[in-house]
C-alpha positions as CSV (number, residue, x, y, z in Angstrom):
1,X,55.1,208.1,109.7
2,X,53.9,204.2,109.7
3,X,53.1,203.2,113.4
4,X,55.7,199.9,113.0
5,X,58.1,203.0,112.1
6,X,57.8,205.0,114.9
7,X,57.4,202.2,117.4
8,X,60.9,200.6,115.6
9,X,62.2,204.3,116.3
10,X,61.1,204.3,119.9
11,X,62.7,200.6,120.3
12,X,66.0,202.1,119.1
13,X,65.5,205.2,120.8
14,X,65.4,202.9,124.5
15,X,67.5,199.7,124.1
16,X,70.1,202.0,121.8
17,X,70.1,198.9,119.0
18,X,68.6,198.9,115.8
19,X,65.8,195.8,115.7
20,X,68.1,194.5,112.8
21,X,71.4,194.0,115.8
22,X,73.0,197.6,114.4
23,X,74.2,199.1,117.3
24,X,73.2,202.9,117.3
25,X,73.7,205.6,119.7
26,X,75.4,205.2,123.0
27,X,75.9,201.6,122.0
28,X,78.0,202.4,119.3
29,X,80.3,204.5,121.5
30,X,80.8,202.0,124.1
31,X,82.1,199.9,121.0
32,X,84.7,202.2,120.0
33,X,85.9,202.5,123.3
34,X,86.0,198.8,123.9
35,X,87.6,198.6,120.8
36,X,90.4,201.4,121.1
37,X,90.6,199.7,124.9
38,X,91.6,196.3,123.7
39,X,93.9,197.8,121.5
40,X,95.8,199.6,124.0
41,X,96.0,196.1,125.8
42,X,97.7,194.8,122.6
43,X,100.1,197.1,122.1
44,X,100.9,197.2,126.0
45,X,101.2,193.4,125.7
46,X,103.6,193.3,123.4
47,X,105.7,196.1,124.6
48,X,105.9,194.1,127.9
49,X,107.2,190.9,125.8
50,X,109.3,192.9,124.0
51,X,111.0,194.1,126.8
52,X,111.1,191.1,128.9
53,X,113.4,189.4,125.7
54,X,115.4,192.5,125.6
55,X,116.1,192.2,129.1
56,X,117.1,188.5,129.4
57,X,118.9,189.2,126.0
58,X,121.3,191.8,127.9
59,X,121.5,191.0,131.3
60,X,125.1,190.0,132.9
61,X,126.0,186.8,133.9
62,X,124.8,184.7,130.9
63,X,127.9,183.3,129.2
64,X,128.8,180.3,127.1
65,X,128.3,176.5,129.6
66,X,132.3,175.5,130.0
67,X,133.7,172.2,129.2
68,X,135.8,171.2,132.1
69,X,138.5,168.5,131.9
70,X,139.9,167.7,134.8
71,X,143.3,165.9,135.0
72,X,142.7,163.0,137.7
73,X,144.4,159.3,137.8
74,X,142.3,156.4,136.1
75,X,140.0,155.3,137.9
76,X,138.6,158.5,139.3
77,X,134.6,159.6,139.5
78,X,133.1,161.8,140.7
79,X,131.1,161.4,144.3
80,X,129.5,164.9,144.9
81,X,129.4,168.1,143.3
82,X,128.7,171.3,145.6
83,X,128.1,175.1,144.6
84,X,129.9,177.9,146.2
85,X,129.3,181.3,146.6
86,X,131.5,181.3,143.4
87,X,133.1,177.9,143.2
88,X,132.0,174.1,142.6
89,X,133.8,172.1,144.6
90,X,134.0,168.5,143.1
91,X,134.6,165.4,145.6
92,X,136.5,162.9,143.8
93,X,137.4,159.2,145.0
94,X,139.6,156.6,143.6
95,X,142.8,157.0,141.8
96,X,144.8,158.0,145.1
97,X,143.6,159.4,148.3
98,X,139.8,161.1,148.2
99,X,139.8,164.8,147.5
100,X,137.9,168.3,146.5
101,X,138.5,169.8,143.9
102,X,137.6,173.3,143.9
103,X,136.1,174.7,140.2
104,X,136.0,178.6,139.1
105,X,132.2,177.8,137.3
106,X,132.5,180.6,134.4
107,X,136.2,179.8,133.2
108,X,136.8,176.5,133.9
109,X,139.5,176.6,135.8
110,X,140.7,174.4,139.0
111,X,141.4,177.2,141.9
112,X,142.0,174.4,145.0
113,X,142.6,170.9,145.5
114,X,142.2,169.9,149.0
115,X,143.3,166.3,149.9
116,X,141.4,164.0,152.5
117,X,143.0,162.3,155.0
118,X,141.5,158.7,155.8
């Protein structure tokens, strides 16, 4: 065998490369396992996103927004809007004395009028 030959094998033999970048040996199986790693990661990844869609997909409370009108003298607006535990209450001035108004948020409809005294 050529001496360059045998010292190229020795090269490869240690540093587990090819002096032409091939990786040989123990380097090549570190690649595949990189490789087969990453690809776990992948498919993980996109199970994950997959599910997280699915799940905000399905998940209760997420209905259609509600137009609300409500039936108030001209001249009405609105001063404040509050949340509930499972109301809005809607302070209105103008158009008669000032008053809440008190909103069921996923069907629309008005559940209490209270009236403010001046």
């Amino acid at each position: 065998m050529p001496a360059n030959v045998a010292r190229a094998q020795r090269a490869v033999n240690r540093i587990g490369r090819d002096p032409g970048g091939i990786v040989v040996g123990n380097g090549l199986r570190a690649l595949k396992i990189l490789t087969v790693g990453m690809g776990v990661l992948i498919l993980a990844g996109t199970a994950v996103i997959v599910g997280v869609i699915f799940h905000r997909a399905t998940a209760p409370g997420t209905s259609a927004p509600v137009a609300l009108t409500l039936d108030q003298p001209a001249g009405t607006r609105i001063v404040g809007i509050a949340a509930t535990q499972d109301r809005l209450a809607v302070q209105l001035q103008g158009g008669g004395a000032d008053r809440v108004v008190l909103v069921d948020p996923r069907t629309g409809a008005v559940t209490g009028r209270i009236a403010l005294a001046r």
